[in-house]
OpenMM code with the backbone's topology and positions (N, CA, C; nanometers):
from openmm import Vec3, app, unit

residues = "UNK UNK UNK UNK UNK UNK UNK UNK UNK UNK UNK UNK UNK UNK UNK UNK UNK UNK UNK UNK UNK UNK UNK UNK UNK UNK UNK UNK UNK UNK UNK UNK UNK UNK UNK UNK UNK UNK UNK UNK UNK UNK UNK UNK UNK UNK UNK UNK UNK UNK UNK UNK UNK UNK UNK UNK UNK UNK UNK UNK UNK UNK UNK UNK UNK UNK UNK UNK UNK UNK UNK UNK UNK UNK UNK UNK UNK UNK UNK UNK UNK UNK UNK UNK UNK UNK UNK UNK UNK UNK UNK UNK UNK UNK UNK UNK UNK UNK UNK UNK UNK UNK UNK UNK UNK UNK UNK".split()
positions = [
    Vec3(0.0830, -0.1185, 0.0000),
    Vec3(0.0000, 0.0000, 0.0000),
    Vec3(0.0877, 0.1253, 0.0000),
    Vec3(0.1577, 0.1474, 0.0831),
    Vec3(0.2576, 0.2676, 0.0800),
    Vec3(0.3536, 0.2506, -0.0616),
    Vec3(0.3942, 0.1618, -0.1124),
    Vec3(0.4578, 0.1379, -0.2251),
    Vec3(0.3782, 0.2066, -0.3554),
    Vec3(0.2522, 0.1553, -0.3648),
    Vec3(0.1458, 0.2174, -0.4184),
    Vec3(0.1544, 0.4101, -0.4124),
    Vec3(0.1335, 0.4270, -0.2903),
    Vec3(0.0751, 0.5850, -0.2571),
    Vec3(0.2643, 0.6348, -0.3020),
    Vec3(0.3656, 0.5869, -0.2849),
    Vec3(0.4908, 0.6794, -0.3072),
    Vec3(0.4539, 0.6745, -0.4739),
    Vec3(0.3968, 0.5711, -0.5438),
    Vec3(0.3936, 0.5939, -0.6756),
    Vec3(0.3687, 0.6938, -0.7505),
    Vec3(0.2392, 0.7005, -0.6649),
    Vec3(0.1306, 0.8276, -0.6931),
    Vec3(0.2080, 0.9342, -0.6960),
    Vec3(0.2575, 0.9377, -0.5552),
    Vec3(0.3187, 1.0498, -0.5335),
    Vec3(0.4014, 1.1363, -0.6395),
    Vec3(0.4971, 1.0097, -0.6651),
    Vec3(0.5588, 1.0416, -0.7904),
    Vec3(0.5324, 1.1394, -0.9132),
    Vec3(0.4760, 1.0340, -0.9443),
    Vec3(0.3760, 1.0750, -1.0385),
    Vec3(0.3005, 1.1730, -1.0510),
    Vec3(0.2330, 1.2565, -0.9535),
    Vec3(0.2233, 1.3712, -0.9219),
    Vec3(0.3054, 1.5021, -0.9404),
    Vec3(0.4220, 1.4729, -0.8844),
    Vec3(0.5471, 1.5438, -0.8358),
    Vec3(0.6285, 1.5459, -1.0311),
    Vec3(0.6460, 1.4237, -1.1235),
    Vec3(0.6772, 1.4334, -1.2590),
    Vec3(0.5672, 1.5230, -1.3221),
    Vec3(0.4666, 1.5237, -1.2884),
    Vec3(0.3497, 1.5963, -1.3813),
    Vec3(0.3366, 1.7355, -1.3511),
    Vec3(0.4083, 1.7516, -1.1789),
    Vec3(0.4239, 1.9511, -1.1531),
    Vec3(0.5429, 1.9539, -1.2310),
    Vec3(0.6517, 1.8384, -1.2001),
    Vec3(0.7789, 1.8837, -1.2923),
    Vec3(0.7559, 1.9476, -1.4515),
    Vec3(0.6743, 1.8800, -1.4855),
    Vec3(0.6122, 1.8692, -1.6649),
    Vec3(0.5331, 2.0138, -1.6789),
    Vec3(0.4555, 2.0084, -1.6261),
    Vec3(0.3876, 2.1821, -1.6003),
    Vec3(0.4768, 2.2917, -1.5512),
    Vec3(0.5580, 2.3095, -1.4848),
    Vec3(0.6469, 2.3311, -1.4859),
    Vec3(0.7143, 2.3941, -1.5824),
    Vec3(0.7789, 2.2931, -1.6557),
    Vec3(0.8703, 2.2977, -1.7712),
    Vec3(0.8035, 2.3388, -1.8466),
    Vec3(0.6765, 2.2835, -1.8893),
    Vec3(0.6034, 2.3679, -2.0077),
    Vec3(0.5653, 2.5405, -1.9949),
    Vec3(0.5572, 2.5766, -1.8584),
    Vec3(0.5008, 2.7044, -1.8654),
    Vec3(0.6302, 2.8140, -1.8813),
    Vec3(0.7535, 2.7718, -1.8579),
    Vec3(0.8539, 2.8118, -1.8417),
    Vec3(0.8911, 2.9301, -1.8303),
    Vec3(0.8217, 3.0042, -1.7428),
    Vec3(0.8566, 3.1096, -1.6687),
    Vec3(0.9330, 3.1533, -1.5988),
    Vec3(1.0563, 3.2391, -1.6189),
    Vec3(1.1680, 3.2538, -1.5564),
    Vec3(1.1777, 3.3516, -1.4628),
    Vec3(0.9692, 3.3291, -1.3497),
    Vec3(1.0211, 3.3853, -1.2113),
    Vec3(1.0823, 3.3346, -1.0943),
    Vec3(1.1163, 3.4161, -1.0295),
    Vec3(1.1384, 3.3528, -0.9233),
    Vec3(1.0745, 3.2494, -0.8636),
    Vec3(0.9774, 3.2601, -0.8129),
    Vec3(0.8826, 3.1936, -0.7528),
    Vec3(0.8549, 3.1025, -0.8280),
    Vec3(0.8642, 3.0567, -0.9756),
    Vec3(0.8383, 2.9094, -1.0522),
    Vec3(1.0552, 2.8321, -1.0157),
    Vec3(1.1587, 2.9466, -1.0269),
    Vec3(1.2863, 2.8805, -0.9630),
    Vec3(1.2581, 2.7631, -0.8711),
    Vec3(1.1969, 2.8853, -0.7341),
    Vec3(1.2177, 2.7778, -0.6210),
    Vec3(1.0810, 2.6676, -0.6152),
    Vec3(1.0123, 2.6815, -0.6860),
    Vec3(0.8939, 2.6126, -0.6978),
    Vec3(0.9879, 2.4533, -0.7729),
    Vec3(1.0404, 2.4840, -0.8736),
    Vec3(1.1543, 2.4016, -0.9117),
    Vec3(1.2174, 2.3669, -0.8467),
    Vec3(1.3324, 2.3774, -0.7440),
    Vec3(1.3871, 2.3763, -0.6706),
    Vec3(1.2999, 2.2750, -0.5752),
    Vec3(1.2348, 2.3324, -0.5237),
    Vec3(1.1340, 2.2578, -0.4096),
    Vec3(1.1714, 2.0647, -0.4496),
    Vec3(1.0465, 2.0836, -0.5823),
    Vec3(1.0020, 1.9903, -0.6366),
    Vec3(1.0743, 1.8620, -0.6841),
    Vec3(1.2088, 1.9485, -0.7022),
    Vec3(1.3857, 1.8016, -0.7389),
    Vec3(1.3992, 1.7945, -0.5614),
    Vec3(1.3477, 1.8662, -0.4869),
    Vec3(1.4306, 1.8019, -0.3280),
    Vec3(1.3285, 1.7567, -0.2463),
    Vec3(1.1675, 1.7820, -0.3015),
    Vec3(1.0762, 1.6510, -0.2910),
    Vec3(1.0900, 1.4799, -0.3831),
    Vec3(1.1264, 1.5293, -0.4550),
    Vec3(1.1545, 1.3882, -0.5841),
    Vec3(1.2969, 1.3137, -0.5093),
    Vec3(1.3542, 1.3748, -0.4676),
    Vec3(1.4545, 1.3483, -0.3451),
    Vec3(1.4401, 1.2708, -0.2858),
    Vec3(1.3414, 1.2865, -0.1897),
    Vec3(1.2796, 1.2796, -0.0775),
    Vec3(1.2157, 1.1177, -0.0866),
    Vec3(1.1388, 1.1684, -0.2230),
    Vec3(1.0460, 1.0309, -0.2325),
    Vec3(1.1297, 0.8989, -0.3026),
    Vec3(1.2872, 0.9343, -0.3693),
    Vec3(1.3196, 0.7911, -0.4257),
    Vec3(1.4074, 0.7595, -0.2663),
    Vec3(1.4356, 0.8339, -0.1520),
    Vec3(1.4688, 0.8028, -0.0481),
    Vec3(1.3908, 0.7461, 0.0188),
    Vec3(1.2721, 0.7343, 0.0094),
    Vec3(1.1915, 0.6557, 0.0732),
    Vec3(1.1092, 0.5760, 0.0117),
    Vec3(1.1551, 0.5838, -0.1231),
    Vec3(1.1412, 0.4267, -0.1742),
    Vec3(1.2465, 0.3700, -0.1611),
    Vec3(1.3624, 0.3613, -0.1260),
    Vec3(1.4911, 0.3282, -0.0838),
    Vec3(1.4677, 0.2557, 0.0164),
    Vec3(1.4074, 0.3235, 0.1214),
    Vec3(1.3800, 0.2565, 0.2957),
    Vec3(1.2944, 0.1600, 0.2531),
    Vec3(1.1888, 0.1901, 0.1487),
    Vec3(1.0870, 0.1142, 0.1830),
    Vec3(1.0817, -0.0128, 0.1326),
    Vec3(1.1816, -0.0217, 0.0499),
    Vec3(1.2515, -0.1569, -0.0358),
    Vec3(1.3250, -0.2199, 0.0791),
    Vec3(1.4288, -0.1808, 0.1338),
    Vec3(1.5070, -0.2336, 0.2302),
    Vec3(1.4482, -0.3038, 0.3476),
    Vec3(1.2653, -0.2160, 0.3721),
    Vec3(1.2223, -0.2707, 0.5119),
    Vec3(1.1539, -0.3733, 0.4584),
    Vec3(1.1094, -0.3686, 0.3761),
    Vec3(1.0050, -0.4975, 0.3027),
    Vec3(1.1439, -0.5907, 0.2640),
    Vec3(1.2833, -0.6158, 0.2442),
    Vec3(1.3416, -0.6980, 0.2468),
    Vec3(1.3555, -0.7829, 0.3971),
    Vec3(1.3619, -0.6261, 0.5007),
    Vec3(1.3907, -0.7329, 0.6171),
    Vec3(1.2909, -0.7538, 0.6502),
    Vec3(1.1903, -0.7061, 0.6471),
    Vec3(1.0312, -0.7716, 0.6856),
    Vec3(0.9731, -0.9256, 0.6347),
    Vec3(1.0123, -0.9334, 0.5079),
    Vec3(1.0617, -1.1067, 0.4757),
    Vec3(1.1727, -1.1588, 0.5586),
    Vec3(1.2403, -1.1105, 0.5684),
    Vec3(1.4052, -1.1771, 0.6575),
    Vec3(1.3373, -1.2430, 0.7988),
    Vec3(1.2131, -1.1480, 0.8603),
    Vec3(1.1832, -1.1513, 0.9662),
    Vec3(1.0684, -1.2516, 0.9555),
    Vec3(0.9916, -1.2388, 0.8779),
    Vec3(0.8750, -1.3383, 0.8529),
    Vec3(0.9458, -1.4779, 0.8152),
    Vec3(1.0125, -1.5041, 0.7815),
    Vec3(1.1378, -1.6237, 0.7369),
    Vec3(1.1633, -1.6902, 0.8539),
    Vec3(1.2123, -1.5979, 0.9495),
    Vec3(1.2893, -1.6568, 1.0711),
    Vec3(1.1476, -1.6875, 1.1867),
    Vec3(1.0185, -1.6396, 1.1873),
    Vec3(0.9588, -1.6583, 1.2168),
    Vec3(0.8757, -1.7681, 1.1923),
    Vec3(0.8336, -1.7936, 1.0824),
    Vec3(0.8005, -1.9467, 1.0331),
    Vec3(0.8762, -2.0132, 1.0289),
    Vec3(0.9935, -2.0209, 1.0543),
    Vec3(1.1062, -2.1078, 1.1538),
    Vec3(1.0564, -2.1910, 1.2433),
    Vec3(1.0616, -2.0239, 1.3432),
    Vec3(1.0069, -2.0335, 1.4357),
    Vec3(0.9148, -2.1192, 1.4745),
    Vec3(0.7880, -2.1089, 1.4313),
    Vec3(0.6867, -2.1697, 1.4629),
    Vec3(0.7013, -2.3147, 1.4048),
    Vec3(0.8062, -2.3491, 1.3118),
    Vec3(0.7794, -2.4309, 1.3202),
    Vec3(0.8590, -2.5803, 1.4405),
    Vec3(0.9824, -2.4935, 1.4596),
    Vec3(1.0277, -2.5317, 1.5757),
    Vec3(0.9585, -2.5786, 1.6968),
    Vec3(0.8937, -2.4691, 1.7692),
    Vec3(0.7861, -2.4392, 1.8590),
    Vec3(0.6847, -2.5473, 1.8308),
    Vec3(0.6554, -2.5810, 1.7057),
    Vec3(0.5291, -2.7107, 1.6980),
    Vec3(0.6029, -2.8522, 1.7383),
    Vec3(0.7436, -2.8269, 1.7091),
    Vec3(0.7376, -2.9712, 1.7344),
    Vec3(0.8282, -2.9844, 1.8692),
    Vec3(0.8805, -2.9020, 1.8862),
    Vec3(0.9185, -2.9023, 2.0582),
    Vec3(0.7882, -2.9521, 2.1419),
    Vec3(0.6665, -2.8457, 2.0693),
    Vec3(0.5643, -2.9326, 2.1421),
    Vec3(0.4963, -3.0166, 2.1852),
    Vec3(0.5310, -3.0726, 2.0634),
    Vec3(0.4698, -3.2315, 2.0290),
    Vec3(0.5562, -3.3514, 2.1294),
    Vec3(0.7211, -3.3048, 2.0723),
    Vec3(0.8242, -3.3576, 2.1886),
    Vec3(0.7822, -3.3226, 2.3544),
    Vec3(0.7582, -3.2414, 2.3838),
    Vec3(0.7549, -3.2105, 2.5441),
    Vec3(0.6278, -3.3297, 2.5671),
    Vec3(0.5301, -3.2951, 2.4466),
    Vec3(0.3758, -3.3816, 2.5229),
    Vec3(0.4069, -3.4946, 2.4917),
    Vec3(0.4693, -3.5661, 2.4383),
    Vec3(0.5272, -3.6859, 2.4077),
    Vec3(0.5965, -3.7666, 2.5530),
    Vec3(0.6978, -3.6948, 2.6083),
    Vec3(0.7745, -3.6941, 2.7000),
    Vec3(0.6790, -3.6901, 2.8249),
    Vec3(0.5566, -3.5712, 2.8203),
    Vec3(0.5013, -3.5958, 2.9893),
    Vec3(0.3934, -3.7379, 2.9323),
    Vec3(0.3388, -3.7884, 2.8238),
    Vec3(0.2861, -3.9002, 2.8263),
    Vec3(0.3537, -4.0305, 2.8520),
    Vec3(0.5109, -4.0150, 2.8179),
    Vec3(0.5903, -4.1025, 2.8960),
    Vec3(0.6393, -4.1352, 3.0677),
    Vec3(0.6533, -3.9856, 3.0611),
    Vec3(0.6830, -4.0039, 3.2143),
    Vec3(0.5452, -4.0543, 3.3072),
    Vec3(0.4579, -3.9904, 3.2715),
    Vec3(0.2901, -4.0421, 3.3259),
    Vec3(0.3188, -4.2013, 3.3537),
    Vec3(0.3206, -4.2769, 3.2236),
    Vec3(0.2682, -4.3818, 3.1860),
    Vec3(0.4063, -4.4698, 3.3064),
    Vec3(0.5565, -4.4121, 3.3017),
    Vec3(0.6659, -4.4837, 3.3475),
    Vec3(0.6304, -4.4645, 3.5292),
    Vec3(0.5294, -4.3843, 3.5998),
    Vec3(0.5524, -4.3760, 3.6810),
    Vec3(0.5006, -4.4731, 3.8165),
    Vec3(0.5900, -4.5087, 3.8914),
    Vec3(0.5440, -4.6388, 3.9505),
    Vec3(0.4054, -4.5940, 4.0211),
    Vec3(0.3005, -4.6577, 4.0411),
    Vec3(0.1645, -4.6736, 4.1321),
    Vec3(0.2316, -4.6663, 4.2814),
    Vec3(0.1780, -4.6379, 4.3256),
    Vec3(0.1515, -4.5953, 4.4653),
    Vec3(0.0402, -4.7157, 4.5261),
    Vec3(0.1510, -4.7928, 4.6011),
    Vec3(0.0748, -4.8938, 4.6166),
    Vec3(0.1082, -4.9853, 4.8080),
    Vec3(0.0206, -5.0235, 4.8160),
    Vec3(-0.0101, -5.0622, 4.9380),
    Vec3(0.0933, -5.1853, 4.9904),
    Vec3(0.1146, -5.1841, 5.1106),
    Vec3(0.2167, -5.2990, 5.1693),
    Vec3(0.0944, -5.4553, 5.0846),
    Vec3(0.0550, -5.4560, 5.1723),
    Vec3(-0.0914, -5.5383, 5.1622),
    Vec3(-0.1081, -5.5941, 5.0175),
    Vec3(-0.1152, -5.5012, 4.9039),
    Vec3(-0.1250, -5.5336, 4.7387),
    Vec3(-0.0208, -5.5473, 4.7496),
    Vec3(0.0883, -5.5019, 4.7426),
    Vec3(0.2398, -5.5823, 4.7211),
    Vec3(0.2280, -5.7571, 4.7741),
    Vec3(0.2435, -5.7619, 4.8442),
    Vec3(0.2209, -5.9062, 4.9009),
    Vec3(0.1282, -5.9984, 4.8398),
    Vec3(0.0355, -5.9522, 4.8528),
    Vec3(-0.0848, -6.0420, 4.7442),
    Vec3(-0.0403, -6.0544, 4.5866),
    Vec3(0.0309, -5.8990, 4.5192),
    Vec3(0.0826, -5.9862, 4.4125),
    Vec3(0.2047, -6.0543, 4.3988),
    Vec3(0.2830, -6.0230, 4.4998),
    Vec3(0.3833, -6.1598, 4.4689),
    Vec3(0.3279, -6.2884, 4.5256),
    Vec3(0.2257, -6.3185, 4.6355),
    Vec3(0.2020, -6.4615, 4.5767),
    Vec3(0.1011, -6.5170, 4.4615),
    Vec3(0.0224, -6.3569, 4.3618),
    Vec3(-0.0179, -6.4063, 4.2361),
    Vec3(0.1018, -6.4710, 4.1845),
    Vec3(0.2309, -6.3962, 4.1431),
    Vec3(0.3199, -6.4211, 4.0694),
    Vec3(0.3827, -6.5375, 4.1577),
    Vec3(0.3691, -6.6002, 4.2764),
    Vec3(0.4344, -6.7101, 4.2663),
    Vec3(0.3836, -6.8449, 4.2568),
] * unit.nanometer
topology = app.Topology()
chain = topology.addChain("A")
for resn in residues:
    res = topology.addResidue(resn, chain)
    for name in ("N", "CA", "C"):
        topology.addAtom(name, app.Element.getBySymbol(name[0]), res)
């Protein structure tokens, strides 16, 4: 969207340049009107400059982020993996009384 609107902008700013040039009046006030208008046109390929560079690292960042997540999914999967093990490995809590009775099942 801003990529868009600096277009415009542009484009705007070439078409005062163009009017401008066509009316070519050598007052003052059309000078710095000139003047102005090359250190707005300035202005705006400088910030199409930034705005290229941030939309590069703004991918750089979205990159490292779906990384991310995808890391994060399976760490998760690993951790719940791990407490369904430890659950399942953990000895019962169990009575003098049931101890005894099953070792003479088992004998």
């Amino acid at each position: 969207e801003l990529e868009n609107q600096l277009t415009t902008k542009s484009k705007t700013l070439d078409e005062l340049k163009q009017s401008l040039a066509m009316n070519g009046s050598a007052e003052e006030t059309s000078e710095a009107l000139s003047l102005r208008i090359a250190e707005l046109c300035e202005k705006v390929d400088s910030i199409v400059s930034q705005v290229a560079q941030l939309k590069t690292s703004m991918q750089s960042v979205l990159e490292q982020w779906r990384v991310y997540d995808e890391v994060y999914a399976e760490v998760s999967l690993m951790t719940a993996r791990y407490v369904y093990c430890i659950d399942q490995c953990k000895p019962s809590v169990v009575s003098l009384e049931a101890l005894k009775n099953q070792v003479k099942i088992l004998q």
